[in-house]
C-alpha positions in Angstrom: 18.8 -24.1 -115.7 19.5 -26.8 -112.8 23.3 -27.7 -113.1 26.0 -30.3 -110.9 28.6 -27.6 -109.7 31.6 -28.3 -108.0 32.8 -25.8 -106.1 35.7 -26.9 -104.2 38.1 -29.7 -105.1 38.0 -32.9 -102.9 34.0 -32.1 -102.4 30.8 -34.1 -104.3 29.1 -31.2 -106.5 25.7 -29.7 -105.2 23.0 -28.8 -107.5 22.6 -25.3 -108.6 21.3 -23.0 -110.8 23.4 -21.8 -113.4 22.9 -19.0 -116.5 23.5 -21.1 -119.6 21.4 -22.4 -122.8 21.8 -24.8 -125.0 21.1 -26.8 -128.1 21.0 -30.4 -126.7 18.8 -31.5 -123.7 21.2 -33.7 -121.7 19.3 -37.1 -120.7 22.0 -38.7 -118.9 25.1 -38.6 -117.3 27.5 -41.5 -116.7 30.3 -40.8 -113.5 33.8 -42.2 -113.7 36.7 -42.4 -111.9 38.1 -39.6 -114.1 35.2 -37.0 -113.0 36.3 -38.1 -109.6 40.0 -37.3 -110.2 39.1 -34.1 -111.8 37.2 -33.1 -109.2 40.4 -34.1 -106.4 42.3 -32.2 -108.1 44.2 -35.4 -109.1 44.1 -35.5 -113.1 47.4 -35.1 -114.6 45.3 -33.0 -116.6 44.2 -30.4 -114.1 40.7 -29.1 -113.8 38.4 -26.4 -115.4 38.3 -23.0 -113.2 36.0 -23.4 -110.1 33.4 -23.5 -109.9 32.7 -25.7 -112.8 30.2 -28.6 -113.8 31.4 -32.0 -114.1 30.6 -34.8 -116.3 32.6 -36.2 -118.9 30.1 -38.4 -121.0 26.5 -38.3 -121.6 23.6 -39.2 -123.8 21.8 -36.1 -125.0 18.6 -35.0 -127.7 20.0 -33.4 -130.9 16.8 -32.5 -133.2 14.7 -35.2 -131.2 17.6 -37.7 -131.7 19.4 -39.4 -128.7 23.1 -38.5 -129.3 26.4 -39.8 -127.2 28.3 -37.0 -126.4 32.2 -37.1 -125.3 35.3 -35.1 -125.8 36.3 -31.6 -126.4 37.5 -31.5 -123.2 34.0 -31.6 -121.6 34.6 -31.9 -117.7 38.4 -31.7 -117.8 39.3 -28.6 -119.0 35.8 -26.8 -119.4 32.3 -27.7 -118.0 30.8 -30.6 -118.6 27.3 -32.5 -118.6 26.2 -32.6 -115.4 23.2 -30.1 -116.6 20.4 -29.5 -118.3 21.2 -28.4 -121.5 24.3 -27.9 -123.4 26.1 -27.1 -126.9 28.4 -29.4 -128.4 30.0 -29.6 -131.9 27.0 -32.1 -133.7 29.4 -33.9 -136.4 31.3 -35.1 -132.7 27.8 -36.6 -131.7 27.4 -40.2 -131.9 23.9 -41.7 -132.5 23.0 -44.4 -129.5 21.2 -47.8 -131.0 17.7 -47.8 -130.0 18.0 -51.0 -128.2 20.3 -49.1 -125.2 17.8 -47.0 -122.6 19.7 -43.9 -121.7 21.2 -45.1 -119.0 22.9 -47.8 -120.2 24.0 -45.8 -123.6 25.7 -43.2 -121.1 27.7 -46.0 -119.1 29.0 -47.8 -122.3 30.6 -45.3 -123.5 34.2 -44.3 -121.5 34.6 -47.8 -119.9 33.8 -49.6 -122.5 36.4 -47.5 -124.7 38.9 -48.1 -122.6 38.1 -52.1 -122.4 37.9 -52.3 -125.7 40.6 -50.3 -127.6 43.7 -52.0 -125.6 42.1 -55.6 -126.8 40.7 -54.8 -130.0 43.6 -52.2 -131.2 46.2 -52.3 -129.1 47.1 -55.4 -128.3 44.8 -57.2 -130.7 43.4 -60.6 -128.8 44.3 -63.6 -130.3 43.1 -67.2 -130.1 45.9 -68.3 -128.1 45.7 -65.5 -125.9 45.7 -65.7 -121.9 44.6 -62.8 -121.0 44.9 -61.0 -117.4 42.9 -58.5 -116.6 43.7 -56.7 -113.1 41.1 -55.0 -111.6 38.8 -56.8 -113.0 36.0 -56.4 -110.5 35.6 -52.5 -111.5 33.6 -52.0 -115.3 36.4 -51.5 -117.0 38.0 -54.9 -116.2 34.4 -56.3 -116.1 33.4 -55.3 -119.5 37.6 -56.2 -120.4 36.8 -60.1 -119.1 33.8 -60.1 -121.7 35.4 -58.6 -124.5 38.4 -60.7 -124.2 36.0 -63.8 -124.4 34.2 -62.0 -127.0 37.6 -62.0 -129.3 38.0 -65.8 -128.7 41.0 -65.9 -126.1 42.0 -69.2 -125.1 42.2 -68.5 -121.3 40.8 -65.0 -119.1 41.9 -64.8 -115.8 40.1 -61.8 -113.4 42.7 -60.2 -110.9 41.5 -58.1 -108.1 41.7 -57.6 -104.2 38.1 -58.9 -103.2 37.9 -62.8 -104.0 33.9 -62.0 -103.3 34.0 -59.4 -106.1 35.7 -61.8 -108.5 33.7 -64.3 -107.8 30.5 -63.0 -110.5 33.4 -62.5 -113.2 32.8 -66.3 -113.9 29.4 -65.8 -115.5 31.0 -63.0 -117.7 33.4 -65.1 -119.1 36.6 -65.5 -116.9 37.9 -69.2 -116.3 40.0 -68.4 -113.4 40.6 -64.8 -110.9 43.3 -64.1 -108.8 43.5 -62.4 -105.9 46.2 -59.7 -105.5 46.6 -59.4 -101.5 49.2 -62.0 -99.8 52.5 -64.2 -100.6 52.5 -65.8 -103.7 50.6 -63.3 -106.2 53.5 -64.1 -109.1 53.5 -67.5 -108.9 49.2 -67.9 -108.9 49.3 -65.3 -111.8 51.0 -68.0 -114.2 49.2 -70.9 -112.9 46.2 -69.1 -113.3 46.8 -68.4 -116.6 48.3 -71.9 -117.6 51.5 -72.0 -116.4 53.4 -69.6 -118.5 52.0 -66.8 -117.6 49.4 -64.4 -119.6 50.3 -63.4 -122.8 48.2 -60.2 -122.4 47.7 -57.9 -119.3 45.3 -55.0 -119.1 46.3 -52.8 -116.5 43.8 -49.6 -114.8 45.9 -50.2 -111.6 50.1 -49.7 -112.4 52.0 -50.0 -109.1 52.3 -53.2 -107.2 49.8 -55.0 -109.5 51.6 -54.6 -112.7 54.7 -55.5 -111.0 53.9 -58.9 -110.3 52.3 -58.9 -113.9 55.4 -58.4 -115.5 57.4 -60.6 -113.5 54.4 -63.5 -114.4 54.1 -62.9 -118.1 55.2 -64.9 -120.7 57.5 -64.1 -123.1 56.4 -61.5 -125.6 53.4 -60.8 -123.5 51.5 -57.4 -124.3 51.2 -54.8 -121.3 48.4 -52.5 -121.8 48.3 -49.4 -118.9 45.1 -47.2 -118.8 45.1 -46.1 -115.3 46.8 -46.0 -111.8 44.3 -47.0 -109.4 47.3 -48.8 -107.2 49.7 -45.9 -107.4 51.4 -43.7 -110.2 54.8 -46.0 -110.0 55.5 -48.7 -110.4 59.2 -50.3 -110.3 59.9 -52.5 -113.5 63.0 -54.4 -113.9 64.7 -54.0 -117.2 65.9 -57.3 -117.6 62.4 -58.6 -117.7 61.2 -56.6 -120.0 64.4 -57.0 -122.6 64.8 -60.8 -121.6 61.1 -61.3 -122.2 61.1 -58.9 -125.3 57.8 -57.4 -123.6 55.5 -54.7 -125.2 54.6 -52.0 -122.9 51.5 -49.6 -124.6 49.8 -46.9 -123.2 45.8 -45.9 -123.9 44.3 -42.9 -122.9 40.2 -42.1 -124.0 41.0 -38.6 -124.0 43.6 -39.1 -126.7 41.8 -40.8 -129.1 41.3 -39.2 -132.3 37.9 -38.3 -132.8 36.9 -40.7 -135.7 38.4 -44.1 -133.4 36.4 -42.6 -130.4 33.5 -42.7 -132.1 33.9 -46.3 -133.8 35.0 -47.6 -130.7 31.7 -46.4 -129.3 29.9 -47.6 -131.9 31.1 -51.0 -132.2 30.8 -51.1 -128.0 27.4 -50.2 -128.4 26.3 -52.6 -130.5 27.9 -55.5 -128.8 25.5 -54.2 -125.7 22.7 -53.9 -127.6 23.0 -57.6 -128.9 23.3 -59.0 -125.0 27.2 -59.6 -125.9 28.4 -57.3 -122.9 26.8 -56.6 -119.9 27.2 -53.6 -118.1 25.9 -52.9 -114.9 25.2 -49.6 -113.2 22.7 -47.8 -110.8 20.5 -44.3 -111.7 20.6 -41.6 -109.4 18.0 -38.1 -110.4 20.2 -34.9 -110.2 18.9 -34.3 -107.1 21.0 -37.3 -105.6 24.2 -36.5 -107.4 26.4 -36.6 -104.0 24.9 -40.0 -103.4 26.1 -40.8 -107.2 29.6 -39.4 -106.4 29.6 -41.6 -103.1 28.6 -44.1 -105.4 31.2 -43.9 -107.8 33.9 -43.7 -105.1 33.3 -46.9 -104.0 33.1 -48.7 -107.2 29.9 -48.4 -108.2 28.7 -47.6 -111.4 26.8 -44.8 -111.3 24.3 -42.9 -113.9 22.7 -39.5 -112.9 19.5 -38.7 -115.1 18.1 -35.8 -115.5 
């Protein structure tokens, strides 16, 4: 069967064929930035042997029903979707609403996850939540502005690097952005968000970024890391965080238990299927799958189907 294979780490897989079977005819395959770090060799987790096929999330056909499929270390520390057909332990399957094409099903599943378990779980939203969300223009903080609007928070405030790619957050639901190049990033962080400061930060980025979000929060603010976009360190002074009596909180997908993944995904899903999120993404056919890497590099969503 036709397969993604990457063969060499810092290179975009090429399409090959591969000796393999399957019960589940894979449909389609969303990219993210961790198939990208796998694939760099940059996952703290490491990387199946090479070659191997990437692909950490998909929506496949389980007895002629469309299935999302994630976990098991699928793409991290074993192959993953990028092919035609695969097996996959069914009670891990989650059934997609009908509402969702495939495409959309695939992409709503990792970053909408991790959007929604650090504001939903974590750090529960509340109504007089500011809410910061840095690197907002990626999905993750995209679909993060919505959901934190979704929740009711009383002020959500996009951070990012491109004041052009903030700009759209607006029509998602964010009342103010921020950009993070130049003097004076602490100071427009709290008067973005009101003048204290948020009361909640999502953070894909750490480094720099998180920095200044700490030093802006208010006190008892909720700091909720899920990535490290900006750099894996980030220098936080102890006194704010005791003097503040901050919460710092870790997510990770990958840890989830099985049973939250899959109610995270379903409750996700359904807010998509209602027109409550938006997610945007572009298709690419397996054949394209290095212009879907490219794609996915430079922050485009990107869905392969096959």
């Amino acid at each position: 069967m036709r397969a993604a294979l990457v063969s060499e780490l810092g290179s975009p897989p090429t399409v090959a064929e591969i000796e393999a079977d399957g019960s589940i005819e894979i449909v389609a395959v969303a990219l993210n930035p961790l198939d990208l770090a796998v694939a760099a060799g940059r996952f703290y987790g490491g990387h199946p042997p090479l070659p191997y096929v990437p692909g950490a999330e998909a929506v496949g056909r389980l007895d002629g029903a469309r299935v999302y499929l994630f976990g098991e270390g699928c793409g991290v520390r074993r192959d993953g979707f990028l092919r035609e057909r695969t097996d996959f332990p069914p009670e891990l399957a989650v059934p997609v609403p009908d509402e969702l094409d495939d495409a959309t099903a695939a992409a709503s599943g990792i970053a909408g996850v991790a959007a929604w378990v650090p504001l939903a779980r974590l750090a529960p939203v509340r109504r007089d939540d500011r809410v910061l969300v840095l690197g907002a223009s990626g999905l993750v903080g995209k679909i993060a502005v919505q959901v934190a609007r979704l929740l009711g928070a009383e002020r959500v405030v996009a951070a990012g690097r491109s004041a052009e790619k903030l700009a759209p957050l607006t029509e998602l639901g964010a009342d103010a952005q921020v950009v993070l190049d130049g003097e004076g990033v602490v100071e427009r962080m709290r008067d973005a968000c009101g003048g204290d400061g948020p009361t909640v930060v999502l953070d894909p980025l750490w480094g720099a970024p998180v920095e200044a979000a700490i030093e802006a929060a208010a006190p008892k603010a909720r700091v909720v890391n899920l990535g490290q976009s900006a750099g894996p360190v980030a220098t936080v002074a102890s006194a704010a965080v005791r003097g503040k009596q901050l919460t710092i909180l870790g997510h990770a997908n990958v840890s989830l238990p099985p049973d939250e993944r899959r109610a995270a995904y379903e409750e996700v899903a359904a807010h998509v299927a209602a027109g409550r999120i938006r997610i945007e993404r572009e298709t690419f056919t397996l054949e394209q799958v290095a212009n879907a890497w490219q794609a996915q590099a430079a922050g485009r969503k990107a869905v392969v189907l096959l």
